[in-house]
HTML snippet that shows the backbone in 3Dmol.js (N, CA, C, O; Angstrom):
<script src="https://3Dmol.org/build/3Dmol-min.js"></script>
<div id="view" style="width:600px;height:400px;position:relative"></div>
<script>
const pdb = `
ATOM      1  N   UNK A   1     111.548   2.286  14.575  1.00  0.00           N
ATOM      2  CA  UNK A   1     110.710   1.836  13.489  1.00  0.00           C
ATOM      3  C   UNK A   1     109.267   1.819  13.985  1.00  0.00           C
ATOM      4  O   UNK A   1     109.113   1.953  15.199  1.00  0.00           O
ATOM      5  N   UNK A   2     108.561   1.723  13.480  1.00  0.00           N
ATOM      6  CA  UNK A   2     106.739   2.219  13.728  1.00  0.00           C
ATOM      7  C   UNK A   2     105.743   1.312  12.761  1.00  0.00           C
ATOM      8  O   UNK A   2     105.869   1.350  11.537  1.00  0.00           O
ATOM      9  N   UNK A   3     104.953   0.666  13.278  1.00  0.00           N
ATOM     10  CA  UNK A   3     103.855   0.239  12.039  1.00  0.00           C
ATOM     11  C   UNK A   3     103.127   0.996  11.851  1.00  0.00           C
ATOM     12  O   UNK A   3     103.019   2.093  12.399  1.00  0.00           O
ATOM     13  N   UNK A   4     102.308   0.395  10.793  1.00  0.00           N
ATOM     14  CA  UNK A   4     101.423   1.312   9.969  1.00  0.00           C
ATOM     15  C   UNK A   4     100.107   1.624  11.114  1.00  0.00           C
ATOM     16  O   UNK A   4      99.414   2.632  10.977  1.00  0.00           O
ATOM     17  N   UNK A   5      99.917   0.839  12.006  1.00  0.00           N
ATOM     18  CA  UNK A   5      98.804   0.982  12.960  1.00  0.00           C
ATOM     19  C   UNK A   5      99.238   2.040  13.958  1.00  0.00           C
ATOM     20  O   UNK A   5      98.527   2.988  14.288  1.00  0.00           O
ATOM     21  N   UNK A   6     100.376   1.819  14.381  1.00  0.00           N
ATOM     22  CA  UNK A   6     100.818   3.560  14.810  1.00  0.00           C
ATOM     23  C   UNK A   6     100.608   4.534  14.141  1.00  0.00           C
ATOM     24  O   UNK A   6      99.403   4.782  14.093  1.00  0.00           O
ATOM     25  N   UNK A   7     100.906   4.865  13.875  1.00  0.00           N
ATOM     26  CA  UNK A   7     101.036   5.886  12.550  1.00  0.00           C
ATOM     27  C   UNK A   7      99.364   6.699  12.500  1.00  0.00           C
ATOM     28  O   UNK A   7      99.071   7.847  12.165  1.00  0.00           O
ATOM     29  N   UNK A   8      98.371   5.396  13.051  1.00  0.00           N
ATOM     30  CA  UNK A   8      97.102   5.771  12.181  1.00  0.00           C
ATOM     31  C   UNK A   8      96.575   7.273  13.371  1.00  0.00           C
ATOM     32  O   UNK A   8      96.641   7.501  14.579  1.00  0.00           O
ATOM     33  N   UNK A   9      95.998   8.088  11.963  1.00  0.00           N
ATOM     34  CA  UNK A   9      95.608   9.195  13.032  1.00  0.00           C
ATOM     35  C   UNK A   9      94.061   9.958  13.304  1.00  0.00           C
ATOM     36  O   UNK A   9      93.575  11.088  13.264  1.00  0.00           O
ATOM     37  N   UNK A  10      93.589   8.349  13.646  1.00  0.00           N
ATOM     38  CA  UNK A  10      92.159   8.471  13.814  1.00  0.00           C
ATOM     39  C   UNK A  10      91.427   8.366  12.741  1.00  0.00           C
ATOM     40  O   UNK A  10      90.809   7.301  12.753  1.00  0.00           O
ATOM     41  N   UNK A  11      91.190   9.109  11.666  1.00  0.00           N
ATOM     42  CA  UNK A  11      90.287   9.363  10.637  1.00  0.00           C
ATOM     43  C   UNK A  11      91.075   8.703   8.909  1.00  0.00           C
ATOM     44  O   UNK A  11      90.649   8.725   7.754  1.00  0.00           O
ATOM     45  N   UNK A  12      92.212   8.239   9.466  1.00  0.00           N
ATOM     46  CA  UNK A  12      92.780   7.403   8.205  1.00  0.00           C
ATOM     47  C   UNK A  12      93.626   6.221   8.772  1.00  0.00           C
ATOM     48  O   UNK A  12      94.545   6.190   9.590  1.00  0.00           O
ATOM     49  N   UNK A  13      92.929   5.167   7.978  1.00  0.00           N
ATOM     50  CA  UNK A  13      93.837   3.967   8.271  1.00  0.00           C
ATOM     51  C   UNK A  13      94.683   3.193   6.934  1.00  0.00           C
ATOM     52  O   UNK A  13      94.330   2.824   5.814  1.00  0.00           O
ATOM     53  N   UNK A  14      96.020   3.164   7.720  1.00  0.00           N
ATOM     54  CA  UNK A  14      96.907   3.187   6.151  1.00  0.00           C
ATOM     55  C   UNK A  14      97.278   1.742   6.248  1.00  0.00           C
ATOM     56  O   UNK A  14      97.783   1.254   7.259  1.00  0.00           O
ATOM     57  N   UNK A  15      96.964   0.967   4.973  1.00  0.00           N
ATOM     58  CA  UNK A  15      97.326  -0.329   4.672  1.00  0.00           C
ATOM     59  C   UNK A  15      98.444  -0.977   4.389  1.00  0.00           C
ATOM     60  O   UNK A  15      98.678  -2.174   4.557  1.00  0.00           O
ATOM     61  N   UNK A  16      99.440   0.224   3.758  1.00  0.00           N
ATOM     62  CA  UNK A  16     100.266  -0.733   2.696  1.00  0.00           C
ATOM     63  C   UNK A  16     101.054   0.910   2.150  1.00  0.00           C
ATOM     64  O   UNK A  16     100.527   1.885   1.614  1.00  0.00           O
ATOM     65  N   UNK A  17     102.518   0.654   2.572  1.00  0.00           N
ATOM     66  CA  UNK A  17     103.417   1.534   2.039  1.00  0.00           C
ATOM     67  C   UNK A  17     104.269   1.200   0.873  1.00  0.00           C
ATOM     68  O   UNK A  17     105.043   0.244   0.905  1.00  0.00           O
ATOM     69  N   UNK A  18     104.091   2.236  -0.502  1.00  0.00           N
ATOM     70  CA  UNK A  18     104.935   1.313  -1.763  1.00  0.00           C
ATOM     71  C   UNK A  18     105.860   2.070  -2.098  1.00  0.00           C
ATOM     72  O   UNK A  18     106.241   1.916  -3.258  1.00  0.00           O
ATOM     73  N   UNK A  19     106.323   2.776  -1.551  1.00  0.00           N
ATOM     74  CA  UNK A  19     107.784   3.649  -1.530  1.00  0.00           C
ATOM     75  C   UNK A  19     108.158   4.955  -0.448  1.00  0.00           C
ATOM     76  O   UNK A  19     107.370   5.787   0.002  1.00  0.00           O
ATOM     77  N   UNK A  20     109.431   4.848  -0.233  1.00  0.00           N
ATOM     78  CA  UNK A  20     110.074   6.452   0.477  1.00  0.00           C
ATOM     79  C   UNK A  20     111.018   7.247  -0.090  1.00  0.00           C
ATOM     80  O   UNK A  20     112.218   7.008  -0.229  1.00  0.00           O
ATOM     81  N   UNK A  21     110.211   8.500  -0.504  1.00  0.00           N
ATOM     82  CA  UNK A  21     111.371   9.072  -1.442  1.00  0.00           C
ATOM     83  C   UNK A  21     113.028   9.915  -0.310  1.00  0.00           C
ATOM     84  O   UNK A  21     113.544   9.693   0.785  1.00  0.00           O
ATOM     85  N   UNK A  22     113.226  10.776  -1.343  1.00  0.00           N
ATOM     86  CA  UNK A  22     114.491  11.473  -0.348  1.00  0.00           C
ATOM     87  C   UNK A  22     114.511  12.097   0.613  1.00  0.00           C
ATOM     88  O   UNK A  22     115.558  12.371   1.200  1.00  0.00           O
ATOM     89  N   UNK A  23     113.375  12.457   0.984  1.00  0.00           N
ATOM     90  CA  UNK A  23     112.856  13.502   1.619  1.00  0.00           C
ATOM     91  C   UNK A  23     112.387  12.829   3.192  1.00  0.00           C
ATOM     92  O   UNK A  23     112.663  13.419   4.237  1.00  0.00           O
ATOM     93  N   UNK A  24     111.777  11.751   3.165  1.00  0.00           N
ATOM     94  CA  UNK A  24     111.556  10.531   3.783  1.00  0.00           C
ATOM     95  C   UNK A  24     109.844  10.324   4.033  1.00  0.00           C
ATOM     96  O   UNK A  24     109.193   9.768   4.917  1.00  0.00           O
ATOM     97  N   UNK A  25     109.419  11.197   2.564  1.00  0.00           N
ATOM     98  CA  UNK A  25     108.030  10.886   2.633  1.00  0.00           C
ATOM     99  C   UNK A  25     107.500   9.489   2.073  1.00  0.00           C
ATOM    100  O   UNK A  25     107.903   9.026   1.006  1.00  0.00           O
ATOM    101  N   UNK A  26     106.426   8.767   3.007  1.00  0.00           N
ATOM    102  CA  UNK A  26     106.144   7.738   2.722  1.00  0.00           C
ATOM    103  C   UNK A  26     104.740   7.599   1.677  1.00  0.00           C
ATOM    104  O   UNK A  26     103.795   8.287   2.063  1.00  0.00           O
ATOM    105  N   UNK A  27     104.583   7.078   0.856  1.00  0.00           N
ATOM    106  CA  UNK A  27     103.379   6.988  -0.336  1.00  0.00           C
ATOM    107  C   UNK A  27     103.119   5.360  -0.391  1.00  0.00           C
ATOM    108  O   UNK A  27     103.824   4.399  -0.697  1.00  0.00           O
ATOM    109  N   UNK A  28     101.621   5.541   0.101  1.00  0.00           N
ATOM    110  CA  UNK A  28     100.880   4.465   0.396  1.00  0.00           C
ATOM    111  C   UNK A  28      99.706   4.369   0.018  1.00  0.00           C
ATOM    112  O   UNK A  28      99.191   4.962  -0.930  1.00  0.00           O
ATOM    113  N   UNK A  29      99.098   3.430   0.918  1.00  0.00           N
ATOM    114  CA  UNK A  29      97.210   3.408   0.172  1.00  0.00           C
ATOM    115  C   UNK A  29      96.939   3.332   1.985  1.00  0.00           C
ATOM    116  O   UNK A  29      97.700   2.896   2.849  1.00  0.00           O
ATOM    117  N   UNK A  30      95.485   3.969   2.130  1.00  0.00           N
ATOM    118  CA  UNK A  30      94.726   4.039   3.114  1.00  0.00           C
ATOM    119  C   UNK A  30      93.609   4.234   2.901  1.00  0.00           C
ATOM    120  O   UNK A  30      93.275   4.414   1.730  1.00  0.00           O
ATOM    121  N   UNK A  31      92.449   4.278   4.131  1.00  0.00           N
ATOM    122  CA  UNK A  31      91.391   4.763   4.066  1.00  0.00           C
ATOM    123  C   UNK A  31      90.753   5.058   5.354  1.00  0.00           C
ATOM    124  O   UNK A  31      90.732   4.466   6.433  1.00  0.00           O
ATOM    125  N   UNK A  32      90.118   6.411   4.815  1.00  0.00           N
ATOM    126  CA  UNK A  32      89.303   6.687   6.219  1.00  0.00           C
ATOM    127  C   UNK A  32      88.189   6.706   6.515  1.00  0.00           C
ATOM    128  O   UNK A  32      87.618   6.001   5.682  1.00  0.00           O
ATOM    129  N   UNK A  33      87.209   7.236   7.482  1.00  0.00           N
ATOM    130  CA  UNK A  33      86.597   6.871   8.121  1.00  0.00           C
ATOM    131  C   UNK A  33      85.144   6.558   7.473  1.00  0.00           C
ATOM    132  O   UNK A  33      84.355   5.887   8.138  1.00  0.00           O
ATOM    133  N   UNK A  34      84.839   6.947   6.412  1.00  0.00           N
ATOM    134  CA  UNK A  34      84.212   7.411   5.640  1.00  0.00           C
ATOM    135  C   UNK A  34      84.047   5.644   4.685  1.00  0.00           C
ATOM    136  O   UNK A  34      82.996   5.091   4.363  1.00  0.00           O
ATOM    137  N   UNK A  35      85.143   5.268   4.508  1.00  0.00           N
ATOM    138  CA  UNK A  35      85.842   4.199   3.821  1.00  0.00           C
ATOM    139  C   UNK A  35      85.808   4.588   2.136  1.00  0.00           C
ATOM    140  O   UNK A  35      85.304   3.879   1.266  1.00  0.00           O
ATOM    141  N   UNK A  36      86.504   5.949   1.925  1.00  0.00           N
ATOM    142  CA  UNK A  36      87.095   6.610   0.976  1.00  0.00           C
ATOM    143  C   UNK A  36      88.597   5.983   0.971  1.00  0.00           C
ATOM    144  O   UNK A  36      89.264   6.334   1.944  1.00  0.00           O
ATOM    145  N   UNK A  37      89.125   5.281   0.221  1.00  0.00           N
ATOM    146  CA  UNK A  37      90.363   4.997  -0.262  1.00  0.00           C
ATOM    147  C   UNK A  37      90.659   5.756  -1.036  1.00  0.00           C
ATOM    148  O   UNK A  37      89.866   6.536  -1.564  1.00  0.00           O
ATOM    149  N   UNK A  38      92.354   5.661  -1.363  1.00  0.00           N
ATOM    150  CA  UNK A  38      93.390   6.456  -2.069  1.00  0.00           C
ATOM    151  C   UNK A  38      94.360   5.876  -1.674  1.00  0.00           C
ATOM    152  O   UNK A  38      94.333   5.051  -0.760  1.00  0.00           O
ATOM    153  N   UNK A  39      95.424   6.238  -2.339  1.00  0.00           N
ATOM    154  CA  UNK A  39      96.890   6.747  -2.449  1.00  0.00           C
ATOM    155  C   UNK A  39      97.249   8.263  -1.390  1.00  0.00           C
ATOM    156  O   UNK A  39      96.902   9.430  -1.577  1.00  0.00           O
ATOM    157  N   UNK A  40      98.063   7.654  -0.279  1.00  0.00           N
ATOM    158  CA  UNK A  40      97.947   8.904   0.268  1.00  0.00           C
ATOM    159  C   UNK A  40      99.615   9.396   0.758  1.00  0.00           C
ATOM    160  O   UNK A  40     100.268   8.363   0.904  1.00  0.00           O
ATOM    161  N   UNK A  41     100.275  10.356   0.979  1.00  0.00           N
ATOM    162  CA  UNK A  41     101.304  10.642   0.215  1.00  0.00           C
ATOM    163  C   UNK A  41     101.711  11.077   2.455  1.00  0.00           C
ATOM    164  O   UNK A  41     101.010  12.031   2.794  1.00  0.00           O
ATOM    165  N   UNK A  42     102.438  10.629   3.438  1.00  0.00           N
ATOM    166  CA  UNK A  42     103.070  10.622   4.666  1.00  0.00           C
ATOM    167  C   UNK A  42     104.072  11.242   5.256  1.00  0.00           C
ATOM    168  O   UNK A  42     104.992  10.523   5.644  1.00  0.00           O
ATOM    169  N   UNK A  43     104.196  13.067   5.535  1.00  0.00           N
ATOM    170  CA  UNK A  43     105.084  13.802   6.017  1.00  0.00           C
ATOM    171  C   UNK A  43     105.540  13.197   6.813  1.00  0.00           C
ATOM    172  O   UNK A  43     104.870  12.314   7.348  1.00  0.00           O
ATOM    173  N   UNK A  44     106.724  13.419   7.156  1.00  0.00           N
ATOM    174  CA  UNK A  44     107.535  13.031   8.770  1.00  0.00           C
ATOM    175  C   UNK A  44     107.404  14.411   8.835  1.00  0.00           C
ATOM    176  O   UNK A  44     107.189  15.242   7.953  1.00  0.00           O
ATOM    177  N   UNK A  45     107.646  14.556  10.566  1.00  0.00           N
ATOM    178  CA  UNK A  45     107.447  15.173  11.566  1.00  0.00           C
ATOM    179  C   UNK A  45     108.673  15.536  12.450  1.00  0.00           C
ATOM    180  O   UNK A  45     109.021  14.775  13.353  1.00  0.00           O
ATOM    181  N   UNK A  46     109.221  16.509  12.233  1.00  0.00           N
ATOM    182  CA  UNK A  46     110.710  16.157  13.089  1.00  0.00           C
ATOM    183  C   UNK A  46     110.638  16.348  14.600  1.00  0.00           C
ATOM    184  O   UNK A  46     110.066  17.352  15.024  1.00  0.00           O
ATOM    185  N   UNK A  47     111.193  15.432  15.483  1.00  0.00           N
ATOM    186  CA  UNK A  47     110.911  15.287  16.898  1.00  0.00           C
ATOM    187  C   UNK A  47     111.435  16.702  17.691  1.00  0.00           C
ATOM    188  O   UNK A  47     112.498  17.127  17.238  1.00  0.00           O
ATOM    189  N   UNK A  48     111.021  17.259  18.477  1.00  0.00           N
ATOM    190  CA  UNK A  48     111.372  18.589  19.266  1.00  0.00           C
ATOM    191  C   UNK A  48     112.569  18.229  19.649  1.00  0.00           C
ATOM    192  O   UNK A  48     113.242  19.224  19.914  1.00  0.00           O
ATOM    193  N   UNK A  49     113.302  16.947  19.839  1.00  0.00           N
ATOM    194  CA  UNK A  49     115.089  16.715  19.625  1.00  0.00           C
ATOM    195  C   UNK A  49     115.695  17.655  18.560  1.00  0.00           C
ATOM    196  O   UNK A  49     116.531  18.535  18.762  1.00  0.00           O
ATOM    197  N   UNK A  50     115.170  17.336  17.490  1.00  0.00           N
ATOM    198  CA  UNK A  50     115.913  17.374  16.061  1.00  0.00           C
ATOM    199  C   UNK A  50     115.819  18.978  16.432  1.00  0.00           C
ATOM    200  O   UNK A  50     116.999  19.328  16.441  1.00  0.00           O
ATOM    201  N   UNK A  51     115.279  19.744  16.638  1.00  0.00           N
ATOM    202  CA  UNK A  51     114.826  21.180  16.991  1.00  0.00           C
ATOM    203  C   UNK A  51     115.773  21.764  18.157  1.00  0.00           C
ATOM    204  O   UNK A  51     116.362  22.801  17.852  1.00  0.00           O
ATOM    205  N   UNK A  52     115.987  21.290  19.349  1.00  0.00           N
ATOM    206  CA  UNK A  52     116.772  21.273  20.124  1.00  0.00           C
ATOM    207  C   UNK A  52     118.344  20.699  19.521  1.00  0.00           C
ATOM    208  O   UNK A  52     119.186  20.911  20.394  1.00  0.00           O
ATOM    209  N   UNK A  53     118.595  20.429  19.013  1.00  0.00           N
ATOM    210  CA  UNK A  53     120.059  20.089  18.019  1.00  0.00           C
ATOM    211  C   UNK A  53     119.971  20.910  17.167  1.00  0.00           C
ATOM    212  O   UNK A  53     121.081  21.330  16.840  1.00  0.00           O
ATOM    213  N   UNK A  54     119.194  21.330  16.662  1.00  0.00           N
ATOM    214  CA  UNK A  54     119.915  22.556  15.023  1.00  0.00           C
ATOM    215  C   UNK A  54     119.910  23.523  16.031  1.00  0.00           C
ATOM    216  O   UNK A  54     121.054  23.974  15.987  1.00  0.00           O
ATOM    217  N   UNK A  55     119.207  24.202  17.052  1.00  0.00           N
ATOM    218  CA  UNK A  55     119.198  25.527  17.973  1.00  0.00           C
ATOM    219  C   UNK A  55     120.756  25.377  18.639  1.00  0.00           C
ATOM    220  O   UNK A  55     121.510  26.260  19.047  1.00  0.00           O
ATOM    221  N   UNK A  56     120.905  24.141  18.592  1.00  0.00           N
ATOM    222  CA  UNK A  56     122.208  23.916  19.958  1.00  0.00           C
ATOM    223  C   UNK A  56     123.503  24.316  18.896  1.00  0.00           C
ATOM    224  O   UNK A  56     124.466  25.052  19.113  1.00  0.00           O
ATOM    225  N   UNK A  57     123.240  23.746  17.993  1.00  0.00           N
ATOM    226  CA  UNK A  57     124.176  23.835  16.909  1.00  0.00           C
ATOM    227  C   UNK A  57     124.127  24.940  15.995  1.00  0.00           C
ATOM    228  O   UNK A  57     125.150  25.089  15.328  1.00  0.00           O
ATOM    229  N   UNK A  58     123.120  25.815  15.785  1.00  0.00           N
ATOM    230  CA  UNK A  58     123.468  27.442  15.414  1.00  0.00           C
ATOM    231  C   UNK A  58     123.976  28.269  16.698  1.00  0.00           C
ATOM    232  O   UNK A  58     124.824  29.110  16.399  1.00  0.00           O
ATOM    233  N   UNK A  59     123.686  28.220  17.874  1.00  0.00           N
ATOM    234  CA  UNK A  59     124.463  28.831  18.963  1.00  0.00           C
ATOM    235  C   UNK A  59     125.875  28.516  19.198  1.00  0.00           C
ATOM    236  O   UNK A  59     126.742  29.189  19.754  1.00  0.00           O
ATOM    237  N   UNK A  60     125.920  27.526  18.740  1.00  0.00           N
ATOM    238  CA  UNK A  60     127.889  27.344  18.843  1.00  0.00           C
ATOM    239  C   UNK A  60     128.317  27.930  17.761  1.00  0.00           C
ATOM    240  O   UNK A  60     129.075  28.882  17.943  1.00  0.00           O
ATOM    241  N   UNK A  61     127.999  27.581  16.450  1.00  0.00           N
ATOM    242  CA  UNK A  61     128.374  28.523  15.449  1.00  0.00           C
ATOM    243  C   UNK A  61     128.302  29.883  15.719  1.00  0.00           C
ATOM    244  O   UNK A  61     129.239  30.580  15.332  1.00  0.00           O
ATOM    245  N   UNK A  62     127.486  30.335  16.236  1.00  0.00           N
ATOM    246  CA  UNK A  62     127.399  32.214  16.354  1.00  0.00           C
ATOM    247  C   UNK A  62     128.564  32.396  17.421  1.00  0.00           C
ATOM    248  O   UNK A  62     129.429  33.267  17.519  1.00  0.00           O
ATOM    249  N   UNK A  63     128.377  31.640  17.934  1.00  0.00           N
ATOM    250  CA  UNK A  63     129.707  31.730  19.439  1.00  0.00           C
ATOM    251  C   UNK A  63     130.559  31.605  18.756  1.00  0.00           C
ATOM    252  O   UNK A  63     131.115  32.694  18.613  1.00  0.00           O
ATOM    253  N   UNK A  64     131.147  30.637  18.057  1.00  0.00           N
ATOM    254  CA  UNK A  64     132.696  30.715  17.560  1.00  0.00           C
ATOM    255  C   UNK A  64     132.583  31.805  16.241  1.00  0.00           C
ATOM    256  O   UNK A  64     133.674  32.245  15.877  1.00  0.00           O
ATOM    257  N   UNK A  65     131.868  32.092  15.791  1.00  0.00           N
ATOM    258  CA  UNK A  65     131.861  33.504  15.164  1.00  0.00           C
ATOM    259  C   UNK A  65     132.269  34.612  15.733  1.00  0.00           C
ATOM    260  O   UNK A  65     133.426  34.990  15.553  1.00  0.00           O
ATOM    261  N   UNK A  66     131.464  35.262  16.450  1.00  0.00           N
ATOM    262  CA  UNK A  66     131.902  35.981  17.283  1.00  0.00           C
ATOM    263  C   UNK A  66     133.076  36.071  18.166  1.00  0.00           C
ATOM    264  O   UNK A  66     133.663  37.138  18.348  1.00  0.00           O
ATOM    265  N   UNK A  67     133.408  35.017  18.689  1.00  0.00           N
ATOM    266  CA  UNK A  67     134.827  35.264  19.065  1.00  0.00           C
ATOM    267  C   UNK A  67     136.161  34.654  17.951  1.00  0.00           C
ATOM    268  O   UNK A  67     137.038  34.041  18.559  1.00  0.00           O
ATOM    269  N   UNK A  68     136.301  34.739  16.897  1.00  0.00           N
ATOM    270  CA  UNK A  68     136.517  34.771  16.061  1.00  0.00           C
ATOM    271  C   UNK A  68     136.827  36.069  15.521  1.00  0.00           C
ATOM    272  O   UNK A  68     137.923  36.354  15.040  1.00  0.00           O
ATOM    273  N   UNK A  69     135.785  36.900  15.614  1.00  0.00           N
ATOM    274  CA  UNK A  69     135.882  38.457  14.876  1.00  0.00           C
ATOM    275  C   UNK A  69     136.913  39.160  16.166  1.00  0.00           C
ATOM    276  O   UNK A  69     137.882  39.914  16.070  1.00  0.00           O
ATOM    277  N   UNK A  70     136.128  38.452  17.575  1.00  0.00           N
ATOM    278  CA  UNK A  70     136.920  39.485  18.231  1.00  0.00           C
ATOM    279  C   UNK A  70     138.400  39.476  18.534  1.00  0.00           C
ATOM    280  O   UNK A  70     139.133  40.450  18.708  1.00  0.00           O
ATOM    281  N   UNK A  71     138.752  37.967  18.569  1.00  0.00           N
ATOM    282  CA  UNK A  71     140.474  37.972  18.146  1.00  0.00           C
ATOM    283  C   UNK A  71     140.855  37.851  17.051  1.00  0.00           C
ATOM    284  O   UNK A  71     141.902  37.275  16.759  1.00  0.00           O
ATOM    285  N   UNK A  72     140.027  38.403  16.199  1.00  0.00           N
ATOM    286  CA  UNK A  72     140.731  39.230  14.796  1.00  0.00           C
ATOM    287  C   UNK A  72     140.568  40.594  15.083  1.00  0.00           C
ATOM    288  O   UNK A  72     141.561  41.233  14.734  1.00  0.00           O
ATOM    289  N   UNK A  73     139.482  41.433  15.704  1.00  0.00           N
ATOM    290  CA  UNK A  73     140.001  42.801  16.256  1.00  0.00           C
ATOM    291  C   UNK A  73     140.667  43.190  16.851  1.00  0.00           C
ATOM    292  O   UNK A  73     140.946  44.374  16.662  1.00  0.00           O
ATOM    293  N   UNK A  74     141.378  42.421  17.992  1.00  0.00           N
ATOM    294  CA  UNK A  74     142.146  42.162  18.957  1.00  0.00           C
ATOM    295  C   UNK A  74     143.851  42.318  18.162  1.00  0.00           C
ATOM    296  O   UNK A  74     144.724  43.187  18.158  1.00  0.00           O
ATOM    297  N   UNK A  75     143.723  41.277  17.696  1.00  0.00           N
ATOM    298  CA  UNK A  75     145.677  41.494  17.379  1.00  0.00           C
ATOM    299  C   UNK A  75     145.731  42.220  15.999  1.00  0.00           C
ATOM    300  O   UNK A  75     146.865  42.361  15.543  1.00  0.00           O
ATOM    301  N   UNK A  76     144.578  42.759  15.176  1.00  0.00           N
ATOM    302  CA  UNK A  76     144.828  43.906  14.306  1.00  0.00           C
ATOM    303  C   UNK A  76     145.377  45.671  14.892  1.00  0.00           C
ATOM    304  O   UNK A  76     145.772  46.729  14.402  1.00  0.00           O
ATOM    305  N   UNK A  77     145.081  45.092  16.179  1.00  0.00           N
ATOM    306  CA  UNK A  77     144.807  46.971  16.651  1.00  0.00           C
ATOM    307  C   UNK A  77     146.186  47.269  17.529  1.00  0.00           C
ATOM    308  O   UNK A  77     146.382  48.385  18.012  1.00  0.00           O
TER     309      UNK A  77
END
`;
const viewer = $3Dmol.createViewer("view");
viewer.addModel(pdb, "pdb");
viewer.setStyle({}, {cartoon: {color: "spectrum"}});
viewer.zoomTo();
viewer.render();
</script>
C-alpha cells in the first residue's frame, strides 16, 4: 500500500483519491507546481516482476506446445 505523498512525482502533488475503477486507475484531485489544480486521473505501472511472470509463463506454454505437437507426430507415424 503507498500514500499519496509517495506517489508524488515532483511537479504534482495529489491530495485526495475519490475512486478506483477496474482497471486500477486511481481519480483524484492534485496540484502542481504551478498551483494549477484539477481532477487528475493515476495509471499504475506494472512492476518489471509482473513482466518477468507473463515472459515466464508464455515460455512454458510454448514449451508444452511444442512438445505436445511432437508426441502427436511421434505416435501418428
Amino acid at each position: 500500500m503507498w500514500g499519496l505523498e509517495e506517489i508524488d512525482d515532483g511537479d504534482w502533488h495529489f491530495y485526495e483519491v475519490s475512486g478506483v475503477n477496474d482497471a486500477g486507475q486511481l481519480v483524484g484531485y492534485g496540484c502542481n507546481a504551478e498551483y494549477s489544480c484539477g481532477t487528475v486521473l493515476l495509471n499504475p505501472v506494472p512492476e518489471p516482476a509482473t513482466y518477468a511472470m507473463l515472459g515466464a509463463g508464455l515460455g512454458i506454454m510454448a514449451l508444452a506446445r511444442r512438445r505436445s505437437k511432437a508426441g502427436t507426430l511421434t505416435r501418428s507415424a
